[in-house]
Every structure is written in structure tokens, then in C-alpha cells.
C-alpha positions as CSV (number, residue, x, y, z in Angstrom):
1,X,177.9,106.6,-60.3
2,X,175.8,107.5,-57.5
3,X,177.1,108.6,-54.0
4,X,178.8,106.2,-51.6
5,X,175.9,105.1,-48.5
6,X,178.2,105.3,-45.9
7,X,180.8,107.3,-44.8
8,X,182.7,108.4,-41.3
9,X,184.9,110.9,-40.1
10,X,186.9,111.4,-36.4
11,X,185.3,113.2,-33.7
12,X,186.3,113.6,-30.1
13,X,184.1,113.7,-26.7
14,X,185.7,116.0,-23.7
15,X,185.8,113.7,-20.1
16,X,187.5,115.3,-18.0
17,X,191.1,117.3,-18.8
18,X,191.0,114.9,-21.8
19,X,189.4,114.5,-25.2
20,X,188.7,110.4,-26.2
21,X,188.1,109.8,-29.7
22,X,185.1,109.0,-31.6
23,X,184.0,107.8,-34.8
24,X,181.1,109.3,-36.3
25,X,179.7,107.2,-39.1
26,X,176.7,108.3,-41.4
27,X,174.5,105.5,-43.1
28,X,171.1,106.6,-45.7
29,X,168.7,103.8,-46.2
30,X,165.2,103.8,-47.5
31,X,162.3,105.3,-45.5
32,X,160.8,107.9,-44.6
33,X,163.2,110.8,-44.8
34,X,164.7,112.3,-41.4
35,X,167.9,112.4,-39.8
36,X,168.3,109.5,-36.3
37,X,171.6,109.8,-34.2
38,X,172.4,107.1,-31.6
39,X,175.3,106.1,-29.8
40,X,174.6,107.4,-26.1
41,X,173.6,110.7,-27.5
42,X,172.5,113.4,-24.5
43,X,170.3,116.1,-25.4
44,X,172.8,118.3,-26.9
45,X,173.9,116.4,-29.2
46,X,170.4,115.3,-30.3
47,X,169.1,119.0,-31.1
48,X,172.1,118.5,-33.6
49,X,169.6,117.2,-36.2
50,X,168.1,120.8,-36.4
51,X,170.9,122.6,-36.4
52,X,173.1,120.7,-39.1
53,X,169.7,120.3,-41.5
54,X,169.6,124.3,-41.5
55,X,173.5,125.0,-41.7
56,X,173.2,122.8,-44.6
57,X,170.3,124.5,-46.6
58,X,171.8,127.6,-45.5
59,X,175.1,127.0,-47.0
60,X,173.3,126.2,-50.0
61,X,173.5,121.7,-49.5
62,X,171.1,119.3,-49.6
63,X,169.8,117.2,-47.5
64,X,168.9,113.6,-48.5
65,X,165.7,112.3,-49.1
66,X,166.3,109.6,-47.7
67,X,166.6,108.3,-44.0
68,X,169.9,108.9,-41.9
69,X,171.6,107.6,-39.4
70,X,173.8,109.2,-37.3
71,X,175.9,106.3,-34.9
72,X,178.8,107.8,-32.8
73,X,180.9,104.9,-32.0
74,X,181.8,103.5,-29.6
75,X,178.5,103.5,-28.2
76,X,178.8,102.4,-25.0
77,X,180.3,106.0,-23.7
78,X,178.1,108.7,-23.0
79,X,178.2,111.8,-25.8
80,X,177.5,114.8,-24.8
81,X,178.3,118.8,-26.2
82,X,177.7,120.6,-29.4
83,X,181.0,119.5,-30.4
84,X,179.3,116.9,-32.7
85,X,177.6,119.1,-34.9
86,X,180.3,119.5,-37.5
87,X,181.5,116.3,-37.4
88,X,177.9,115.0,-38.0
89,X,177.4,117.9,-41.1
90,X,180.8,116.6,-42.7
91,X,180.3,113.1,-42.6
92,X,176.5,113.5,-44.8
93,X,178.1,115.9,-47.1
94,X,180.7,113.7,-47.8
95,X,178.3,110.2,-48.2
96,X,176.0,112.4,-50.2
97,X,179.0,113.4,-52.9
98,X,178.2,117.1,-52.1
99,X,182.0,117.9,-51.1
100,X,185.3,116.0,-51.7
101,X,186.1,112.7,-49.4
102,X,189.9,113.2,-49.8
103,X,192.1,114.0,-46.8
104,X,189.2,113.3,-44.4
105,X,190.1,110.4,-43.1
106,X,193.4,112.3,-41.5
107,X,191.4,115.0,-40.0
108,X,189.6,115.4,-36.4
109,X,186.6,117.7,-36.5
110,X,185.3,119.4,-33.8
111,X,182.6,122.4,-33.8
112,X,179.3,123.5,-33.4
113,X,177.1,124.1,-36.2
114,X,175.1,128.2,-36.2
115,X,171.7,127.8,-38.2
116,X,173.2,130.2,-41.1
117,X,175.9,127.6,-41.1
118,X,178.8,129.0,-39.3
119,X,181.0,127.3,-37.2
120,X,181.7,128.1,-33.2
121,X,183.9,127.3,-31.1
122,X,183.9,125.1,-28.4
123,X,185.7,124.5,-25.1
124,X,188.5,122.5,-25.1
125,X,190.1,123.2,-28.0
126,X,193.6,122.3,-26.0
127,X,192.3,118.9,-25.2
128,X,191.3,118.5,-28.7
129,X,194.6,119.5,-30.1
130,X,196.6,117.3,-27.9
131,X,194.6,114.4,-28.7
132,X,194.6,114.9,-32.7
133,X,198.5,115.4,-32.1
134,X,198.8,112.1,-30.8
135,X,196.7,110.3,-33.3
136,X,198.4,111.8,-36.1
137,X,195.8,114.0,-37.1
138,X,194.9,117.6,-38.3
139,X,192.0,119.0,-36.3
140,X,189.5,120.9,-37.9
141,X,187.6,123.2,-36.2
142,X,186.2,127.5,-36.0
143,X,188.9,129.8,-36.7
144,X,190.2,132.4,-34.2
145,X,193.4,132.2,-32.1
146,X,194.7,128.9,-30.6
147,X,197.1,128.3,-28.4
148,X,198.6,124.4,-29.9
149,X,201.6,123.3,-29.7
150,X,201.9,123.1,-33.5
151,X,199.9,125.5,-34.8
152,X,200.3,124.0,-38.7
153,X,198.3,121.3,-37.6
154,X,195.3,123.2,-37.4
155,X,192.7,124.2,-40.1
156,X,190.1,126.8,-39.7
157,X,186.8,126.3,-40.7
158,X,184.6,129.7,-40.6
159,X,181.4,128.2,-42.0
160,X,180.3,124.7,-43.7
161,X,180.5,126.4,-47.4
162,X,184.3,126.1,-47.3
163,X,184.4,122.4,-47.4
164,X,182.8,122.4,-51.2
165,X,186.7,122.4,-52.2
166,X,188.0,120.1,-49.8
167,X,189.7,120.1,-46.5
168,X,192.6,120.4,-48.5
169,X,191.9,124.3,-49.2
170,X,191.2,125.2,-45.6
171,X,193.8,127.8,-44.0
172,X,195.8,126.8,-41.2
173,X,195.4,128.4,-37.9
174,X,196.4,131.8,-36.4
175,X,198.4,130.5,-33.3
176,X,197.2,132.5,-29.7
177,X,200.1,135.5,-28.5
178,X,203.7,134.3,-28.0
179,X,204.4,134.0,-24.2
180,X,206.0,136.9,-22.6
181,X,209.1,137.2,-20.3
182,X,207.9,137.5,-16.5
183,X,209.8,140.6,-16.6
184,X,207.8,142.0,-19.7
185,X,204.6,141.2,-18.4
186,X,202.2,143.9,-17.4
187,X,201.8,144.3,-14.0
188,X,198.6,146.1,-13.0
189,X,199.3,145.5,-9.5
190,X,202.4,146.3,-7.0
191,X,203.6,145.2,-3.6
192,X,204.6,148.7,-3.4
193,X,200.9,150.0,-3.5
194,X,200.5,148.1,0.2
195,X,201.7,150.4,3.2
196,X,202.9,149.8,6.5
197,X,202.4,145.6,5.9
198,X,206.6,144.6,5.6
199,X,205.8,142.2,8.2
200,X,203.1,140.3,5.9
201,X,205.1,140.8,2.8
202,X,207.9,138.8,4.4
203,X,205.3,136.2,4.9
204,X,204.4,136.2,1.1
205,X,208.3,135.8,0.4
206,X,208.4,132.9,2.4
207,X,205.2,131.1,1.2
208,X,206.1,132.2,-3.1
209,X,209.6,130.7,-2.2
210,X,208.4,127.2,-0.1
211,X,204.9,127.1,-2.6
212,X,203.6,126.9,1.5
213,X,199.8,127.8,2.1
214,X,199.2,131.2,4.0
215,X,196.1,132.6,6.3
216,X,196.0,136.4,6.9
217,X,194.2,136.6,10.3
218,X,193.0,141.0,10.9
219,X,190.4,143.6,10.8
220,X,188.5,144.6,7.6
221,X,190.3,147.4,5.5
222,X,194.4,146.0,6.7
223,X,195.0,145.5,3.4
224,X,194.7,141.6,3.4
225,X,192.8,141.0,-0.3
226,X,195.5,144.0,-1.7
227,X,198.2,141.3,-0.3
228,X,196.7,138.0,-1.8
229,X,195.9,140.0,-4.9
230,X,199.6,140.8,-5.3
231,X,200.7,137.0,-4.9
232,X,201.3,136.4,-9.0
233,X,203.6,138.9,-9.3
234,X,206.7,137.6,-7.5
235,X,206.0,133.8,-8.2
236,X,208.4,132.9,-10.7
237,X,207.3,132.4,-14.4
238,X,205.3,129.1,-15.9
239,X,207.1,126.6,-17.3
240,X,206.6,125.2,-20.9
241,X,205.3,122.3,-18.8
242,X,203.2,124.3,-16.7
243,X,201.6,126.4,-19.2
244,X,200.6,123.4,-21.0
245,X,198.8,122.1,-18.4
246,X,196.9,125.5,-17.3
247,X,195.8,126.0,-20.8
248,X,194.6,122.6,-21.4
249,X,192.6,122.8,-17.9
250,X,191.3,126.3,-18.7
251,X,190.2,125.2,-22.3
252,X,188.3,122.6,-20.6
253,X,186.2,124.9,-18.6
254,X,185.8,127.1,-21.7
255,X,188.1,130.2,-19.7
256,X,190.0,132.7,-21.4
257,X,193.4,131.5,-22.6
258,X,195.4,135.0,-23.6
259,X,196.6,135.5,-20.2
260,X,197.8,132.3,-19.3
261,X,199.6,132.4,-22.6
262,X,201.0,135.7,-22.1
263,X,202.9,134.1,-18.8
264,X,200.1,134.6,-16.3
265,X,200.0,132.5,-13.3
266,X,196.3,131.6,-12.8
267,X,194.8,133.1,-10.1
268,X,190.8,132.2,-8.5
269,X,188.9,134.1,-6.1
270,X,185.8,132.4,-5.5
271,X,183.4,134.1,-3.6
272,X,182.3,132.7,0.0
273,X,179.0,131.3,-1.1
274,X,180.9,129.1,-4.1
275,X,179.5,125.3,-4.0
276,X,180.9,122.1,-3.5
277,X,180.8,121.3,-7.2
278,X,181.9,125.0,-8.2
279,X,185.3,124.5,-5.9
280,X,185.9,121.0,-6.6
281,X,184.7,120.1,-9.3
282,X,181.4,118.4,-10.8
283,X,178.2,118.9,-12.3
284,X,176.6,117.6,-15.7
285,X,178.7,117.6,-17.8
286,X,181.8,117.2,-15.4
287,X,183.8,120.3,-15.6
288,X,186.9,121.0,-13.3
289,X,186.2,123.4,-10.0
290,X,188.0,126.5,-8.8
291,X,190.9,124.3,-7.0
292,X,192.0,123.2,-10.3
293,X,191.5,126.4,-12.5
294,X,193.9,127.2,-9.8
295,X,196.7,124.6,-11.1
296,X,200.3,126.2,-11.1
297,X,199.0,129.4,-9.7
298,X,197.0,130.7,-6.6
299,X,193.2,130.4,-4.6
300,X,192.4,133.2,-3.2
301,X,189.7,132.3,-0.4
302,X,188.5,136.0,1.3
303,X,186.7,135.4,4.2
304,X,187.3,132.2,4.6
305,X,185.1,131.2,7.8
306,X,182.0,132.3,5.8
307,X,182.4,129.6,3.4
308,X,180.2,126.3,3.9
309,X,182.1,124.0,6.2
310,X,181.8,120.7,3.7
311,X,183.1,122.9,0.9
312,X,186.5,124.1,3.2
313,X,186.7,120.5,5.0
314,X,186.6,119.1,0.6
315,X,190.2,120.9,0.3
316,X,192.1,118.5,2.8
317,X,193.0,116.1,0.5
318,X,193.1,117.9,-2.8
319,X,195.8,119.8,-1.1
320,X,197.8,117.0,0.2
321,X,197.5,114.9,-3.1
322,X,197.4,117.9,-5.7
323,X,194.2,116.0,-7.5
324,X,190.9,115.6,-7.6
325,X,189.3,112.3,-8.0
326,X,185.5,112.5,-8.8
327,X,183.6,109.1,-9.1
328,X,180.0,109.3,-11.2
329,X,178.1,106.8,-12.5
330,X,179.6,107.0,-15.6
331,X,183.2,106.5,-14.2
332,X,186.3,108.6,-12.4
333,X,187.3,111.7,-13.2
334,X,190.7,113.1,-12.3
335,X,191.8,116.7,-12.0
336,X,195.3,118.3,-11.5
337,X,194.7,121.0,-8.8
338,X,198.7,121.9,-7.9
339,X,197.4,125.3,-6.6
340,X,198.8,127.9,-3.8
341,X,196.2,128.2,-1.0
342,X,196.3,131.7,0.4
343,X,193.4,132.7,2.5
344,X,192.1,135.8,4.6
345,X,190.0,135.3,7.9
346,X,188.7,138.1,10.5
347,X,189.3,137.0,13.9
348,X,185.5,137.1,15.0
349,X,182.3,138.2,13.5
350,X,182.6,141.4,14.4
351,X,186.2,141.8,13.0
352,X,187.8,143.3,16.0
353,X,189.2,141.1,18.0
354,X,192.9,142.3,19.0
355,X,191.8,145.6,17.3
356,X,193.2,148.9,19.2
357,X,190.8,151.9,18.9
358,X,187.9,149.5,18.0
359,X,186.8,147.3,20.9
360,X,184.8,143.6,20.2
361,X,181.4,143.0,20.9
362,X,181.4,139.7,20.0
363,X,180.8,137.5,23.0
364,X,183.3,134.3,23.8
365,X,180.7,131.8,22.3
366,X,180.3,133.9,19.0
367,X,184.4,134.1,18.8
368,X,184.7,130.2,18.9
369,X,182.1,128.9,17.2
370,X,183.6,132.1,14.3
371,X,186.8,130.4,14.2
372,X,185.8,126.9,14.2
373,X,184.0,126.9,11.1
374,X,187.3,126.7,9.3
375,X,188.0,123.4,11.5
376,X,191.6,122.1,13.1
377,X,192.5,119.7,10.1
378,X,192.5,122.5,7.8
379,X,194.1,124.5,9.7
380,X,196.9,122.4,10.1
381,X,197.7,121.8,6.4
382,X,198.3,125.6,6.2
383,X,202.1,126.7,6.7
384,X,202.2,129.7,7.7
385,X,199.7,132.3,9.7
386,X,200.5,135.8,9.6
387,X,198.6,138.5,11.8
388,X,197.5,141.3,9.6
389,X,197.2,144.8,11.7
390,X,195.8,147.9,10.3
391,X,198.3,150.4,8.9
392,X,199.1,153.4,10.4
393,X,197.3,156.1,9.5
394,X,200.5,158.7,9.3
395,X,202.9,156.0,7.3
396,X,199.3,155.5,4.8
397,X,199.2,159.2,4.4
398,X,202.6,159.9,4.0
399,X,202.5,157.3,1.4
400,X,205.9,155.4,2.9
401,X,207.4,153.0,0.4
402,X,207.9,149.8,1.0
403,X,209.0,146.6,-0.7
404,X,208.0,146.7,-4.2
405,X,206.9,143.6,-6.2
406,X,210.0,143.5,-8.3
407,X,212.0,143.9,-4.9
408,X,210.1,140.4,-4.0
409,X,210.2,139.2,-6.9
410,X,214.1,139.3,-6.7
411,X,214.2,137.7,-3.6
412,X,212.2,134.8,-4.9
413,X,213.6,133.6,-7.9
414,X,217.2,134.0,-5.3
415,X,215.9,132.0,-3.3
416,X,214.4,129.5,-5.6
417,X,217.7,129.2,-7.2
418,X,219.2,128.9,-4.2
419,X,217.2,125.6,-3.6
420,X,217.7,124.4,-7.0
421,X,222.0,124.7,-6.3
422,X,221.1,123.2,-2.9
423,X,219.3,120.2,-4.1
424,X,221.6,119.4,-6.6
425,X,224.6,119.9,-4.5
426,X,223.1,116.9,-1.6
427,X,222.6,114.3,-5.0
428,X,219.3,115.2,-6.6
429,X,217.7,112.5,-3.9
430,X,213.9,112.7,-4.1
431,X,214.0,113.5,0.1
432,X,214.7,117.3,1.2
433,X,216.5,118.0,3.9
434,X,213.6,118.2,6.2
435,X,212.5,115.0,6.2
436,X,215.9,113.3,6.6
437,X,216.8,115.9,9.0
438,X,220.1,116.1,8.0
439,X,220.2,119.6,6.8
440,X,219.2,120.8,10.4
441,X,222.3,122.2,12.8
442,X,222.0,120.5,16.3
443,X,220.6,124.0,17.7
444,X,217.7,123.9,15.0
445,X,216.4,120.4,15.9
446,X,216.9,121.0,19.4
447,X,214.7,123.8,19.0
448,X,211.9,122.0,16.8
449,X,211.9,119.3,19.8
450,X,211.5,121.3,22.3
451,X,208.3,123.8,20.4
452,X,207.3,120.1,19.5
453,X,206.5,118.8,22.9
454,X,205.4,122.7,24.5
455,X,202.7,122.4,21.9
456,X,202.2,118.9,21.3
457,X,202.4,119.4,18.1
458,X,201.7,116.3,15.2
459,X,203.8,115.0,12.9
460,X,202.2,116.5,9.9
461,X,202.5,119.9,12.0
462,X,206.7,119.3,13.1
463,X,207.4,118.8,9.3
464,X,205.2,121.7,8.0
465,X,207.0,123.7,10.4
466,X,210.5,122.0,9.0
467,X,209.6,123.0,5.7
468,X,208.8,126.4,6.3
469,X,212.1,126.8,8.2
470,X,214.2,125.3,5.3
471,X,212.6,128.1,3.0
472,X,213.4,130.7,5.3
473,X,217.2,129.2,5.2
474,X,217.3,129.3,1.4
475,X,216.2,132.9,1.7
476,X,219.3,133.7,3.5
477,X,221.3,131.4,1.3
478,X,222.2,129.0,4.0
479,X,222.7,125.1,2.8
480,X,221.8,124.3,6.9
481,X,218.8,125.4,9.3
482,X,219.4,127.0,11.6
483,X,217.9,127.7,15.5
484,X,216.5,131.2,14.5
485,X,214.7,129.5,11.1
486,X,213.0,127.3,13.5
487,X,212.2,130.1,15.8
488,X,210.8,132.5,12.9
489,X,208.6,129.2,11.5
490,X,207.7,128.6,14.5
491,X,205.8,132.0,15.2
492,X,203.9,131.5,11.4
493,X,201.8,128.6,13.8
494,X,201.7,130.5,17.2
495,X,198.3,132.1,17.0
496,X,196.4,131.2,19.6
497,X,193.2,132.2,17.7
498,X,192.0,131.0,14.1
């Protein structure tokens, strides 16, 4: 009985943090032999031909004599990626007879094709995963470590000569490194490192506690980049949730996963010349930015008035909303980007200003037009400002010690415990305290009043300022602000530079 003349397997396509499915269907007819793919095919996807026709003389196949189509369905969606390419190699070995059709119609394949026949990964293996778990399939794809949910539902395929039994015979997956305790977890780096900076420490406190944004404002060498470096080790651990959704955003930019599955909190430090597209998001294909690499853990922007101002001004609303909503051509693309902004900022070009021992030469002009690069809206969607002054030199050499990270740590997962008992206690309500005011002592609204109309400040300014005050009162386990907490947030927002 000769071969069947069609065939077609399940593929998927990455847009986005998500992977859509596809059907890839292969069809010979007569005519002059050669291999045509169509469906919205981008380049990628059409240099496929070349690499599938050698996998499969490498792995010791045939190719037909005959003409082939290729159609990924549905057509009317852009395909783009390698991913295609083992997909496309299963679905002609299996109309041409040359390996057994049993058990793939419950599989999703994904890979790309090497010209000795070995298959790679790709990114978004996550994506792919999730998908194939909620269609009820088993993905099939290159073998090294994933990081699925259900790692039994995962075959590995290390080259195309291991389908000739079936996809029945392929091993299932070795899953990625069990996720460690946040007290387990190396620590490279330690609060305790940092000298003479308790003042700035007790800023990170408050913004790890509150998930508030935080500018460092001082002269090169204080120590601010040793700070913002330290942030992920007194944030409390990811969730189940959490790590979920970092993986699956990290798989789709095709970064490392071991950390993040080892209880990492992601942390991005983008350098000052970063583009629009590389912070946000963008490009061809679309791929998520630096923001939401970010999700769940913390950008670190050094020097921050040396970035472009339409890249800064692009992190207003991502910050307010906690996505990223890029519109193309070919449609909207949404990004989670639930980050912890914490930024570092000389006071002038020269980096001196307020300096003792080293005077400014920077004239008035070159100051403000320095600090207005990072622009007023900005600024006023960060929480907290903390002035970072250089150490002194006798504590630095006398190597004083100070607040270690597990001493922060400590006071952070207190404190966010704390807020956890306190929101529970007032009903659960979806409102805190801060915006129904009703967690504020008469002294601590009299005193937000009265720094509200000195400074004219705005509403979105009044409740930042409220919010930062409630974390401060968690910190000191107290179910009410009070008239200091207000004071204390108050001077986070007093600079009167930057």
C-alpha cells in the first residue's frame, strides 16, 4: 500500500509572552520535485527547505521525488522563527511512511533542524509548554533541562533519527534545578560589604518593604551601583506564581532560566545608551524589553540623566499600569513589566555638586538643563529620593560594619508580614489605608496637609508620599500612621535638586 499524500502535525508560533497554535500540514503532488512552504512564511522559516532536506539525508531519509507543500495553517497570521523546522521534517517523514504516524497527532513539536540533523533549541520553550499543557498535548522538542510545570509531559528529541521508532520511544525530559529556599540561595553580594551608607540602607528597607521606586542622587565612587546591586537580596522570595511568570517572559527573550529557577529575583541593568525598543520592548520579531525582563524583580538604571529622554519619559505609564502595550501592524502586543525601579543620578555633570573637598565647576545652566533630562513627571512617579554622600574615609578603612543583608532581609519579610496581618485584620478590602485615610492618626494627616500646601504638592505626589509613610509604619509594626511616618516620607521628596 503506498504512503498516505497528506499528513499534519501541531506546531506553535511565539507572539508575544504567548505561543498560538499552528497546524502544519504536508501535501506531495506531481511535478517537478522541490519542497514550497506558504502560510505567511517570513524568511526564517523559508530557509527551512534547506535545512530539513539535509537533516533528512543526513539522518539517513529520503526525500520525495515528488513536489511538496508545506501550508502552515491558519494562514492569515504571520510565521516567523526556526521553530518550524521540526515540525515541517516530521510531518514528510510521516506522509512519506519513513517513521510511524502513531501518537502524533497528541504531540506539539517545536525545534530547529542542524544540517547533520540535530535538533536545537529554541526560545520559548515555557510558552511552548504552557500552551501544549492546555491543549492536552505532549511537546516534543531538543533535549536539555526545562523548567515545565510537568516535566512528564515533555519528550526529548536529540536528532531526527530517533523518530524511526516512533514518538512513542522518545525519553521524557530532564526537568531544570528544583527552586531553592531564599535562605539557601547563594549570595554573592552583601549589604554588609557597603560602609558608612545606614542612611541609604534604611531607604532600601523602606522601598523592598512598600515595592516603592528609589533615586540615589551623589558623587561618583558613594557606593550607589554597590547599593542597587544589593536590592535582590532582602526582597522576599518568588512566588510559585511569580516564578512562573519570569520564566515564561525570560524564555521568550531566549535568557537564561537556572537562576530564576533557583529563586532568583530578576534583576536588569541596562546601560545608558539602551534604545527605545531594547527598554520597552519591540523590534522584528517582537521580543519583550528590559522593563519586562525586569517582571517581579528590579531595573537598575545607573546614570540615569544620560539616558535618551523619549526612552526615560516611555517608563511613565509602564510603571503606573505594570504593562506594556505595543501596537504593530500585525496587531497588540502586551507585556507584564511588574518591576522595582531603582535608579542612580549625579547631581550635575561634573558630579560634585553638594560635594565637600571637591568643589563644582559646572555652571547654573549646565546644573539645570543636567537634571532636567530626567523630566518632572518622572520624577514624580518615584517614591522615595535618598542623598547618597561619600563614606568616610576612616569608617571605609576601618572596615566598620554595618547592616548586613540578612539583617535587612529580616526586617523585610517583618515588615511584609506585618502588612499581610494588617490587611487582613481591616477585611481584606481591595483599598489600603492610604487611600481611605482611615489608617492615619489626626497628627499624621494634619501633617500631610500642611507639607501638601507648603509644597503644593499633586495628588499623585500626597498619596505616594502616604504610601511611603504606611510602609514606614509597618516597619515599626504600627496598624496606624503616625505624624513622624509622614515627617520621615516626607524628607524621601525634599530634594530640592534632581
Amino acid at each position: 500500500m503506498s504512503a498516505p499524500e497528506t499528513c499534519s502535525v501541531h506546531a506553535a508560533l511565539l507572539r508575544g509572552v504567548e505561543a498560538l497554535g499552528v497546524t502544519v500540514e504536508a501535501s506531495m503532488s506531481a511535478g517537478i520535485p522541490g519542497l514550497t512552504v506558504v502560510g505567511r512564511p517570513d524568511a526564517a522559516v523559508l530557509e527551512a527547505r534547506s535545512r530539513v532536506r539535509c537533516a533528512l539525508t543526513a539522518c539517513g531519509y529520503t526525500m520525495a521525488r515528488r513536489h511538496v507543500t508545506i501550508n502552515l495553517s491558519p494562514s492569515e497570521v504571520r510565521k516567523s522563527g526556526t521553530s518550524f523546522d521540526l515540525p515541517i521534517a516530521v510531518a514528510i517523514l510521516a506522509m512519506t511512511g519513513q517513521i510511524p504516524r502513531a501518537g502524533l497527532d497528541g504531540c506539539l513539536f517545536v525545534g530547529e533542524l542542524g544540517l547533520d540533523g540535530q535538533v536545537c533549541p529554541v526560545r520559548g520553550a515555557v510558552a511552548y509548554e504552557a500552551l501544549a499543557r492546555q491543549s492536552g498535548l505532549v511537546l516534543v522538542g531538543a533535549g536539555g533541562p526545562w523548567f515545565p510545570e510537568d516535566a512528564s509531559r515533555v519528550r526529548c528529541v536529540s536528532t531526527l533519527a530517533d523518530l524511526r521508532r516512533g514518538v512513542g520511544s522518545l525519553p521524557e525530559a530532564a526537568p531544570g534545578p528544583e527552586p531553592l529556599p531564599r535562605a539557601c540561595a547563594p549570595a554573592a553580594l552583601d549589604y554588609a560589604d557597603v560602609m558608612d551608607q545606614e542612611l541609604a540602607k534604611r531607604a532600601f528597607v523602606i522601598a523592598a518593604v512598600g515595592k516603592h521606586g528609589l533615586l540615589m542622587v551623589g558623587p561618583p565612587g558613594a557606593g550607589k551601583t554597590m547599593l542597587a546591586r544589593r536590592m535582590p537580596t532582602i526582597l522576599p522570595a518568588l512566588s510559585e506564581d511569580e516564578t512562573r511568570e519570569a520564566l515564561l517572559i525570560h524564555s521568550v527573550a531566549g535568557q537564561s532560566l537556572e537562576e530564576i529557577a533557583a529563586g532568583g529575583r530578576p534583576f536588569r541593568a541596562p546601560h545608558h545608551s539602551v534604545s527605545l525598543a531594547g527598554l520597552i520592548g519591540g523590534g522584528r520579531p517582537v521580543l519583550p524589553g528590559e522593563v519586562s525582563l525586569a517582571h517581579k524583580g528590579v531595573l537598575f538604571l545607573d546614570e540615569l540623566p544620560e539616558f535618551a529622554t523619549n526612552v526615560l519619559q516611555s517608563l511613565r505609564q509602564p510603571m503606573e499600569e505594570h504593562v506594556v502595550r505595543l501596537v504593530r501592524a500585525d496587531g497588540a502586543y502586551v507585556f507584564p513589566c511588574d518591576f522595582q525601579l531603582v535608579a542612580a543620578a549625579n547631581p550635575c555633570p561634573c558630579g560634585h555638586l553638594g560635594d565637600e573637598g571637591h568643589p563644582c565647576r559646572c555652571t547654573p545652566s549646565q546644573i539645570t538643563g543636567y537634571q532636567a533630562r530626567i523630566g518632572g513627571p518622572l520624577m514624580d512617579r518615584i517614591d522615595i529620593l535618598v542623598d547618597v554622600a561619600r563614606p568616610d574615609s576612616h569608617r571605609v578603612m576601618a572596615e566598620e560594619a554595618g547592616a548586613s543583608s540578612a539583617q535587612m532581609r529580616e526586617q523585610v519579610l517583618a515588615a511584609t508580614e506585618f502588612r499581610r496581618w494588617r490587611v487582613s485584620r481591616s477585611g481584606g478590602g481591595t483599598g489600603e489605608p492610604q487611600r481611605r485615610w482611615e489608617g492615619f492618626e489626626p497628627g499624621a494627616r494634619a501633617a500631610l496637609e500642611g507639607a501638601a500646601r507648603r509644597r503644593a504638592l499633586g495628588g499623585r505626589a500626597i498619596t505616594r508620599i502616604a504610601g511611603v509613610a504606611r510602609t514606614i509604619a509597618d516597619l515599626a509594626a504600627h496598624e496606624r500612621v503616625g505624624a513622624d511616618d509622614i515627617v520621615e516620607a516626607c524628607v524621601y521628596r525634599s530634594r530640592g535638586s534632581i
